[in-house]
RODO-2510 file (C-alpha; in nm, 4 decimals, decimal comma):
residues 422
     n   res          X          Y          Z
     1     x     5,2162     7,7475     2,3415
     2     x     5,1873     7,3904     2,2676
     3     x     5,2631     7,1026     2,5168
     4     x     5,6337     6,9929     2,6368
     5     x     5,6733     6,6489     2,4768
     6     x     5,6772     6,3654     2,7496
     7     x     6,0276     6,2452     2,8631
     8     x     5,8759     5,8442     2,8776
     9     x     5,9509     5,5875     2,6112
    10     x     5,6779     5,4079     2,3889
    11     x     5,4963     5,1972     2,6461
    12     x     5,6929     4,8673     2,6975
    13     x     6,0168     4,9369     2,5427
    14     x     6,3278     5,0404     2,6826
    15     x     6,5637     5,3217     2,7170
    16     x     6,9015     5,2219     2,7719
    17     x     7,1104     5,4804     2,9682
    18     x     7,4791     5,3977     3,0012
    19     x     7,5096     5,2282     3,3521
    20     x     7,1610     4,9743     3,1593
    21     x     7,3669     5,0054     2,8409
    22     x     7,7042     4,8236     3,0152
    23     x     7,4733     4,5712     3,1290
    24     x     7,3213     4,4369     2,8239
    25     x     7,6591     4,4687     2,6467
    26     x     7,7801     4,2323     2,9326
    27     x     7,5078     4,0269     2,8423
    28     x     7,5660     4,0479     2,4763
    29     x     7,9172     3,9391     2,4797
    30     x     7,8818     3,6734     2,7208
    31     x     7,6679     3,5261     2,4946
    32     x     7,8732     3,5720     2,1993
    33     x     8,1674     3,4584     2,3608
    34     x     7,9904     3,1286     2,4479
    35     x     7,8727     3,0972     2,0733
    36     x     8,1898     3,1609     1,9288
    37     x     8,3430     2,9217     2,1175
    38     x     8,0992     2,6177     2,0076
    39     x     8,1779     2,7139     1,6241
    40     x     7,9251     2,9459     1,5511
    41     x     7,9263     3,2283     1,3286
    42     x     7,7329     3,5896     1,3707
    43     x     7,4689     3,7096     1,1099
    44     x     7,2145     3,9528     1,1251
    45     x     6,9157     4,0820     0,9394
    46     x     6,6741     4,3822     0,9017
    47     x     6,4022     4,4048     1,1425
    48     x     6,1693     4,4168     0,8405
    49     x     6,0235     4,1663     0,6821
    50     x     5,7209     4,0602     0,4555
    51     x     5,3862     4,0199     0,6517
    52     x     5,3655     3,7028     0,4459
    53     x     5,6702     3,4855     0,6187
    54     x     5,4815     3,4810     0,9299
    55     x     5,1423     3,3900     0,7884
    56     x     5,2974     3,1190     0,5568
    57     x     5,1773     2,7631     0,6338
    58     x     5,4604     2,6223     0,8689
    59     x     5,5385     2,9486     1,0386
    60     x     5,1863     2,9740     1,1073
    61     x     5,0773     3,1041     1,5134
    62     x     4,7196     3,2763     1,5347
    63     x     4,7698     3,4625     1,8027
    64     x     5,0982     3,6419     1,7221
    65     x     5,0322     3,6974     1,4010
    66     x     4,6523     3,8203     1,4117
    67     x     4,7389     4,0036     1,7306
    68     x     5,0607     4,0834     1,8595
    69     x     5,2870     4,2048     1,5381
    70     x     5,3724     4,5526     1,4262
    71     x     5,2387     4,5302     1,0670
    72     x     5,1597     4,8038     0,8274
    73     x     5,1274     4,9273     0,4569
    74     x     5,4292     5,0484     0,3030
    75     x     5,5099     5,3923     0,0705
    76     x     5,5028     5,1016    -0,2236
    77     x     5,1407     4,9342    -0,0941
    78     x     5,3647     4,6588     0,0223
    79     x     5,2310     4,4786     0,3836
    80     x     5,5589     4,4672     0,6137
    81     x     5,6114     4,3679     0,9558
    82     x     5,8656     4,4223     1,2208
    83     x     5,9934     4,0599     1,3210
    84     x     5,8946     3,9474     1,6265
    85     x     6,1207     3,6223     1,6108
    86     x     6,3977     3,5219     1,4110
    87     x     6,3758     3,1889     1,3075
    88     x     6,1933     3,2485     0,9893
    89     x     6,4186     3,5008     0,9045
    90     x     6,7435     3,2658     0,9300
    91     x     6,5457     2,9645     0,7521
    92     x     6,4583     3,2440     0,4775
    93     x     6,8709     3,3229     0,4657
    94     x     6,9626     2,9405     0,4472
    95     x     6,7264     2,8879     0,1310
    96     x     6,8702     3,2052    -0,0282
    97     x     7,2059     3,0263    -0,0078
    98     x     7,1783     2,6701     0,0327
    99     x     7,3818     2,5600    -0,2579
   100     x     7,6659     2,7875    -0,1421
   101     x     7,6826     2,6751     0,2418
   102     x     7,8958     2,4486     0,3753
   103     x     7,6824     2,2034     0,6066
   104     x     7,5946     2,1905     0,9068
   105     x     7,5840     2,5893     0,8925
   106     x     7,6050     2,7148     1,2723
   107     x     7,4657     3,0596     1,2873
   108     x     7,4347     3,2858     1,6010
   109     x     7,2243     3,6481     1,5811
   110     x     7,0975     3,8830     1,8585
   111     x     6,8306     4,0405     1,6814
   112     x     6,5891     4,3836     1,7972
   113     x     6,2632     4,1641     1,8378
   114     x     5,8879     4,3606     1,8301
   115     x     5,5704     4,1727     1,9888
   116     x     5,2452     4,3930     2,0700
   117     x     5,2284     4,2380     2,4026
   118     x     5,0947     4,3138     2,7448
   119     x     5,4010     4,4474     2,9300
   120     x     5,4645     4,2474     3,1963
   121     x     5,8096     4,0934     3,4030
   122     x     5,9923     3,8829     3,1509
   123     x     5,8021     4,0373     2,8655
   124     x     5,8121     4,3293     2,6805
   125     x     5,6972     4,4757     2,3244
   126     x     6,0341     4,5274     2,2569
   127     x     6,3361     4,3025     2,2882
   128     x     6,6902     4,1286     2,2223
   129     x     6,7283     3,7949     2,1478
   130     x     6,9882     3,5451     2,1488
   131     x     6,9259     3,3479     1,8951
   132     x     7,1126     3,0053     1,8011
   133     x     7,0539     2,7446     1,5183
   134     x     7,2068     2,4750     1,3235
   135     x     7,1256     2,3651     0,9814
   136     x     7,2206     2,0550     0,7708
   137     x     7,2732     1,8182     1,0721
   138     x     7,0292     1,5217     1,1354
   139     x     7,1788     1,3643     1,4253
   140     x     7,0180     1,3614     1,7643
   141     x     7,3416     1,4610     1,8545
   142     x     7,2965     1,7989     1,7047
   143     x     6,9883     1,8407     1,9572
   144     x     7,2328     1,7778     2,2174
   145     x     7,4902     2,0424     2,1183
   146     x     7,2513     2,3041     2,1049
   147     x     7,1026     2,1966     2,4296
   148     x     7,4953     2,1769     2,5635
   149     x     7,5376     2,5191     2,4229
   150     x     7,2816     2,6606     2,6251
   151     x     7,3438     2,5161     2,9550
   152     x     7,7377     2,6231     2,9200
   153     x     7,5799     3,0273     2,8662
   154     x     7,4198     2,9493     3,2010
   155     x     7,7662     2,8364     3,3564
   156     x     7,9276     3,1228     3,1688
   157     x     7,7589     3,3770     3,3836
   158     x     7,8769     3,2166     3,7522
   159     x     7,4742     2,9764     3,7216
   160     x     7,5074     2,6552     3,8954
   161     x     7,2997     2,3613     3,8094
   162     x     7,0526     2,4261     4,1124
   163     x     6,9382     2,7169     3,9758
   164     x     6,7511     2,6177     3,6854
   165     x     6,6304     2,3123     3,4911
   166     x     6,6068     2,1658     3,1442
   167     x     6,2835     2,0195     3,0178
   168     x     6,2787     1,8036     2,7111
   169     x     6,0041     1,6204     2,5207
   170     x     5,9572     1,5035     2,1407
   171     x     5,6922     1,6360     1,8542
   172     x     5,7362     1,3466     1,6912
   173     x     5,7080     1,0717     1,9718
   174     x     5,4471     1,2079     2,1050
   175     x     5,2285     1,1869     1,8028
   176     x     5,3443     0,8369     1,7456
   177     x     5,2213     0,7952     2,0985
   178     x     4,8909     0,9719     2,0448
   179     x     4,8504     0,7514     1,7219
   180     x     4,9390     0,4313     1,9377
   181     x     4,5911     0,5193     2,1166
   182     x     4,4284     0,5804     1,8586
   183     x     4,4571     0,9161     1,7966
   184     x     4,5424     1,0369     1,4314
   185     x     4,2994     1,3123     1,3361
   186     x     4,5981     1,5431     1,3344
   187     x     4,3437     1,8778     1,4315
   188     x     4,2634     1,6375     1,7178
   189     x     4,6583     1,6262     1,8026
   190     x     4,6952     1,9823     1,7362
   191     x     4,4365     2,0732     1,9924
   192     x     4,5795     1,8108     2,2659
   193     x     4,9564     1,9494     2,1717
   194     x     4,8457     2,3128     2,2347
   195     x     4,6539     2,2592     2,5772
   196     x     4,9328     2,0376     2,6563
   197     x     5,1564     2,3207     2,6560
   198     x     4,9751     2,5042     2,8896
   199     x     4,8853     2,2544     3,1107
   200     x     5,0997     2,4154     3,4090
   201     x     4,9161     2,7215     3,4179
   202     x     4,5730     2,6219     3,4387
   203     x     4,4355     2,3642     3,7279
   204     x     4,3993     1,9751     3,7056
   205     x     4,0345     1,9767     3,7052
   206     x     4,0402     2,2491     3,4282
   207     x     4,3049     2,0608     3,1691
   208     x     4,0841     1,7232     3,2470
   209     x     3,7884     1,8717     3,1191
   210     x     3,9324     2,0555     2,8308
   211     x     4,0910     1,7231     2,7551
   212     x     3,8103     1,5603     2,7962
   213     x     3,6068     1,8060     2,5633
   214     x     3,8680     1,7441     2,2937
   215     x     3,8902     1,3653     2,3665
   216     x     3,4720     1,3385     2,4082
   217     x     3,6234     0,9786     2,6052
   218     x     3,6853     1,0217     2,9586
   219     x     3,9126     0,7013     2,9404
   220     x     4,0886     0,7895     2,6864
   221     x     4,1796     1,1546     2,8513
   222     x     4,2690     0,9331     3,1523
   223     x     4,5440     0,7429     2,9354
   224     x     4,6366     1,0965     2,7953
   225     x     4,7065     1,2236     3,1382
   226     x     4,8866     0,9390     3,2668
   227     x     5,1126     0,9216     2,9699
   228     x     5,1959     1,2965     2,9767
   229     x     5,2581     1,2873     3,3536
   230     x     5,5265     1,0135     3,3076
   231     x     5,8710     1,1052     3,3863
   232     x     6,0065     0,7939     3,2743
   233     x     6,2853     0,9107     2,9503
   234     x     6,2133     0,5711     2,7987
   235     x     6,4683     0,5504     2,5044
   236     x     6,5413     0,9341     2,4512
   237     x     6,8809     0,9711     2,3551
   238     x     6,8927     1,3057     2,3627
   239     x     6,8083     1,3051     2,7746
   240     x     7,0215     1,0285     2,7884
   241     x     7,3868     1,1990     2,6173
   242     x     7,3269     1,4931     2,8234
   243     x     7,3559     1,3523     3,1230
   244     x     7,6915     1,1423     2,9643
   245     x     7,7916     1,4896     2,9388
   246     x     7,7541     1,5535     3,2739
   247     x     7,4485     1,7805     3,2728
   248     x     7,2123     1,6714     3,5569
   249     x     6,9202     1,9073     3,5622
   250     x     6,7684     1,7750     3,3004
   251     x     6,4121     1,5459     3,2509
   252     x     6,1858     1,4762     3,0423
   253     x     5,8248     1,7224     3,0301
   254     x     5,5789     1,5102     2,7673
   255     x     5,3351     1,8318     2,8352
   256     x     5,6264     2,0239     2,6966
   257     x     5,5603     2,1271     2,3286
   258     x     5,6638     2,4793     2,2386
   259     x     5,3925     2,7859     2,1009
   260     x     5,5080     2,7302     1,6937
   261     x     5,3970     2,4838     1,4496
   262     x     5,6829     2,4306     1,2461
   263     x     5,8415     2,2534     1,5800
   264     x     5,9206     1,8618     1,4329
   265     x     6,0653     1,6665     1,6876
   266     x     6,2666     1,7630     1,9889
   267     x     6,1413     2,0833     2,1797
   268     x     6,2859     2,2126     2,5025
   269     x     6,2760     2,4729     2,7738
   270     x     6,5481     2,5916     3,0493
   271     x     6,3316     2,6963     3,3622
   272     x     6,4375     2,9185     3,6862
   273     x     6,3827     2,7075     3,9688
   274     x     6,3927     3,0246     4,2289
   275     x     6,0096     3,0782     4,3650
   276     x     6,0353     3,4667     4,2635
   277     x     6,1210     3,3817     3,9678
   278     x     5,9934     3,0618     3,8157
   279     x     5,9360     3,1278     3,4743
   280     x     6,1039     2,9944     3,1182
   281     x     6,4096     3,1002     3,0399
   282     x     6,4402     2,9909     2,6949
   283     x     6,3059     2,7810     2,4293
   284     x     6,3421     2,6307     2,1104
   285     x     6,3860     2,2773     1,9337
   286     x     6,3694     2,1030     1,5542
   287     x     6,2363     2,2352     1,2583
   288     x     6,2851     2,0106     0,9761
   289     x     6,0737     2,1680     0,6931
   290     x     6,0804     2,5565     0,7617
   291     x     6,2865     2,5867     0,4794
   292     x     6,0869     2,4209     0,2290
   293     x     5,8274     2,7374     0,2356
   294     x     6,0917     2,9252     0,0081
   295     x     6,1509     2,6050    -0,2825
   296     x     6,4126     2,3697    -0,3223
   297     x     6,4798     2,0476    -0,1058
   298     x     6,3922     2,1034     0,3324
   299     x     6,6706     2,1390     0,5549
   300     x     6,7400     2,0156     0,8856
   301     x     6,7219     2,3123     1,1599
   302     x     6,7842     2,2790     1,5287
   303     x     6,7687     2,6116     1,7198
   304     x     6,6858     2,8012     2,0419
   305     x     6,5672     3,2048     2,1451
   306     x     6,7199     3,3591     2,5024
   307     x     6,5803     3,7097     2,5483
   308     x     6,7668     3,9760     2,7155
   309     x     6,4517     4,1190     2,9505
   310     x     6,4429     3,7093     3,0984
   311     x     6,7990     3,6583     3,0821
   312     x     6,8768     4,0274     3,3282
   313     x     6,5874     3,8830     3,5526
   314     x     6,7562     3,5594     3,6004
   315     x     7,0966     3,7459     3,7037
   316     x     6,9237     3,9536     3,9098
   317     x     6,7185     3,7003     4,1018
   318     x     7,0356     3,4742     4,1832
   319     x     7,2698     3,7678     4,2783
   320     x     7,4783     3,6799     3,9343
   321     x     7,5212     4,0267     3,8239
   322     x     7,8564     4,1206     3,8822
   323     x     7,8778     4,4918     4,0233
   324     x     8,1433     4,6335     3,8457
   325     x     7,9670     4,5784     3,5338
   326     x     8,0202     4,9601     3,3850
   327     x     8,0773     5,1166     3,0510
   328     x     8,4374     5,1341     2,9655
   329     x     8,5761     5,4656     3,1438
   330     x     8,8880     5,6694     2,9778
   331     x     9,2141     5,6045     3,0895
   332     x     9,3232     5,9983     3,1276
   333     x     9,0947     6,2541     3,1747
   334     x     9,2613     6,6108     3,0447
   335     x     9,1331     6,8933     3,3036
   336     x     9,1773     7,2444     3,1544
   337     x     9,2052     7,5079     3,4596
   338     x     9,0375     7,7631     3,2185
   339     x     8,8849     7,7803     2,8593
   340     x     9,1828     7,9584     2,7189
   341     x     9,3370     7,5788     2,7943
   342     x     9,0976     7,3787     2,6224
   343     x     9,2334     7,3854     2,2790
   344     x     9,5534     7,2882     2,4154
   345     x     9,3696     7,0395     2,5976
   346     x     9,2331     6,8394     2,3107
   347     x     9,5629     6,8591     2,1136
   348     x     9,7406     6,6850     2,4071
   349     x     9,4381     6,4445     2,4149
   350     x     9,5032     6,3302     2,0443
   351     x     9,8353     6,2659     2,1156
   352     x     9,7250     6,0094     2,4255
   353     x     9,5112     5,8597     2,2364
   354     x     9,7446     5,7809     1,8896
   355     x     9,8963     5,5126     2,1637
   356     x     9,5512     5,3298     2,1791
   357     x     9,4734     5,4604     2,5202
   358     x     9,1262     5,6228     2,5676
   359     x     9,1357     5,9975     2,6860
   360     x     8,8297     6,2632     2,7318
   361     x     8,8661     6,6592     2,7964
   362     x     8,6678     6,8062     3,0659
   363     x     8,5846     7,1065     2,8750
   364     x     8,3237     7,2671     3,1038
   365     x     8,3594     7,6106     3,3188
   366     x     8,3106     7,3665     3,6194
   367     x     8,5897     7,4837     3,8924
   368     x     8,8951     7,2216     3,9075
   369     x     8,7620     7,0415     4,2037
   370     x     8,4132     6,9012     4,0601
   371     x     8,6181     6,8129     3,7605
   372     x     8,8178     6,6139     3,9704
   373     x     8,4920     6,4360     4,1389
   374     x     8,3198     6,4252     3,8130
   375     x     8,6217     6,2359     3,6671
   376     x     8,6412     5,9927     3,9463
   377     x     8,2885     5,9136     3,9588
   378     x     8,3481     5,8188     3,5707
   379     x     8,6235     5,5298     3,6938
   380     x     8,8763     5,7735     3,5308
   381     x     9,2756     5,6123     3,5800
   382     x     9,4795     5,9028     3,5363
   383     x     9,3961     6,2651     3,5983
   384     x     9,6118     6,5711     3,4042
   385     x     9,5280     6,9181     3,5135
   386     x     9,6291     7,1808     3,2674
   387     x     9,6935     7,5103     3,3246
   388     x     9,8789     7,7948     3,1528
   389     x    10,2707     7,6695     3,3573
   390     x    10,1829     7,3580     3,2047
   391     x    10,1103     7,4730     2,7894
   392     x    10,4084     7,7148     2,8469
   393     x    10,6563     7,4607     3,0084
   394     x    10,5158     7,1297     2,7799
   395     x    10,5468     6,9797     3,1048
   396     x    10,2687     6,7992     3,3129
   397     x    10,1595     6,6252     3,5898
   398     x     9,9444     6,3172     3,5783
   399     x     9,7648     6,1464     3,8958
   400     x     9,6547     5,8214     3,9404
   401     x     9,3031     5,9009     4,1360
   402     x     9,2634     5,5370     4,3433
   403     x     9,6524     5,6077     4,5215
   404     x     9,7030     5,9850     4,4659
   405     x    10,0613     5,9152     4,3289
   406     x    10,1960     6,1747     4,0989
   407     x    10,4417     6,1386     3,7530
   408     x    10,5501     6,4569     3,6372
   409     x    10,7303     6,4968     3,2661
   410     x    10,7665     6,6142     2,9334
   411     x    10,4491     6,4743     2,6677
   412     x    10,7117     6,2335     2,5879
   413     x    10,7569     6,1049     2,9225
   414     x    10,4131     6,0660     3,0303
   415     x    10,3588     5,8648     2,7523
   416     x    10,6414     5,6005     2,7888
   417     x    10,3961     5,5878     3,1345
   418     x    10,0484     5,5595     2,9574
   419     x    10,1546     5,2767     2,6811
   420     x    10,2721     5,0269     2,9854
   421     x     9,8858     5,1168     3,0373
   422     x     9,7680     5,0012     2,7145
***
């Protein structure tokens, strides 16, 4: 006899059990309610795609694509990959359709994202992203909506400004800033852009040295530091609007530069500033000439990626989970006393639910009182217990479960009760 299969998922994914379901659908409308509400329209995707959009000069990043996607030969000798981020997909969608769109386009998805990762808090080999973008829009001001956008998702779930921060720099003023000392080998500001961004989780000693190997001037690394460890906003406009807008928590982070290439002039970050959980939140910024990988002229893309696994952590750390989040229970549960009453049971049921009420039918051999608990447990309104007085009679009794009242009628009656419900 062979082996019971185990009862665990694939290592770093999730199963999502009904109480976990209700809280990610929480999640998911919240977000979608804040998206909708900025203008923004829903698309989606399949989560396969050709190995080739991610190794494609522009959406080029070593280590995710060499070792942390799901890629494999197809039935057809084709090499396909599950996504592990959606931006090249949407900037693949625009090109499809660019002389059909009206501009700017303002898209919203919340894709199934795969990543062969080390499972860790905040990260796992499976996930759900929120992602946002705009396309066709130039203006810094664009940078600022999406920026706005994010910070009001924040708000939307009870978040106050204390609880996390916004980080801001520019691609493209820093590297007129590198070139201003001298710097314009552009491998040269490719190698001081990536340690940049990681310059907050190594020690000072260890980013001057690796500076300093990339620099081979110790002055010169000197200038680097100083410069990126400037707080000063200078003429940012994007930095500056927010905060016209009323959004403090934000500053500017010159180390700040994002993991992808394609990234062309603002990038940003939203941080958790509690100690047990200080971490990114979410990321994202410009991308100018994605696009231009499928043909035709570039378009303008401004955009940002909130996962699910960082967003439940940051609800959970701040106590901003509300606890009633649950799946939506039926309004009337239908308890048969018997099987002979079940078929009964269900025809009643369709009847309930014709009004646009929600109704389930308890059609276990359970006895009457753990189909009472059972029902309550489930947030169940109304309660009908059916017996054979009640099929004979067509006459029932429904009880509300929280106050124990009682309405007794005809099918008729009890459901001039149940549509005030609706």
């Amino acid at each position: 006899m062979s082996e019971p299969l185990s009862t665990q998922s694939y290592k770093g994914v999730r199963d999502f059990y009904p109480a976990a379901m209700a809280v990610q659908q929480y999640i998911f409308d919240t977000w979608s309610e804040t998206a909708e509400r900025f203008g923004y329209e829903r698309y989606d995707a399949s989560v396969l795609e050709p190995a080739a959009l991610y190794k494609a000069k522009g959406a080029e990043n070593a280590e995710m694509v060499n070792d942390q996607t799901y890629t494999f030969i197809d039935r057809g000798d084709r090499e396909v990959t599950l996504r592990p981020e959606m931006t090249p997909t949407v900037a693949r969608m625009i090109a499809g359709k660019a002389k059909e769109l009206a501009w700017p386009a303002r898209w919203y998805s919340i894709p199934n994202l795969f990543r062969y990762e080390r499972a860790q808090r905040g990260r796992l080999r499976e996930h759900w992203q929120l992602n946002v973008d705009m396309f066709g829009a130039n203006d810094y001001t664009s940078d600022v909506e999406i920026i706005q956008l994010a910070h009001q998702i924040f708000l939307d779930f009870g978040a106050s400004e204390d609880m996390f921060e916004i980080l801001i720099n520019n691609r493209a003023t820093m590297n007129h800033a590198y070139a201003a000392l001298g710097i314009t080998d552009a491998d040269t500001v490719t190698a001081i852009t990536r340690l940049n961004d990681r310059k907050d989780k190594i020690t000072d000693e260890e980013y001057v040295t690796a500076l300093t190997e990339i620099t081979a001037d110790a002055s010169l690394t000197a200038e680097i530091k100083a410069m990126i460890e400037s707080e000063d906003p200078g003429d940012n406009l994007v930095v500056a609007t927010l905060r016209d807008l009323g959004i403090n928590n934000v500053r500017i982070d010159r180390a700040l530069a994002r993991g992808f290439d394609y990234y062309t002039g603002t990038v940003f970050e939203f941080k958790d500033t509690h100690p047990d959980n200080n971490r990114a939140l979410l990321g994202g910024g410009r991308y100018d000439n994605l696009t231009s990988l499928f043909g035709g002229e570039p378009i303008s893309g401004i955009g940002f990626g909130f996962g699910d696994v960082t967003m439940r952590d940051f609800l959970e750390t701040h106590d901003l989970l509300p606890a009633d989040v649950t799946f939506t229970a039926p309004a009337v549960a239908l308890l048969p006393l018997s099987s002979e009453q079940n078929l009964p049971a269900m025809q009643l049921a369709q009847d309930i639910r014709a009004t646009g009420l929600s109704c389930s039918v308890d059609t276990t051999n359970r006895k009457i009182g753990k189909k009472i608990a059972s029902a309550a447990t489930a947030n169940v309104i109304y309660i009908i217990t059916i017996g054979q007085d009640e099929v004979t009679s067509s006459t029932y009794t429904m009880k509300h479960l929280e106050t124990g009242t009682d309405v007794t009628g005809t099918l008729a009656e009890l459901m001039n009760s149940l549509v005030e419900l609706a």
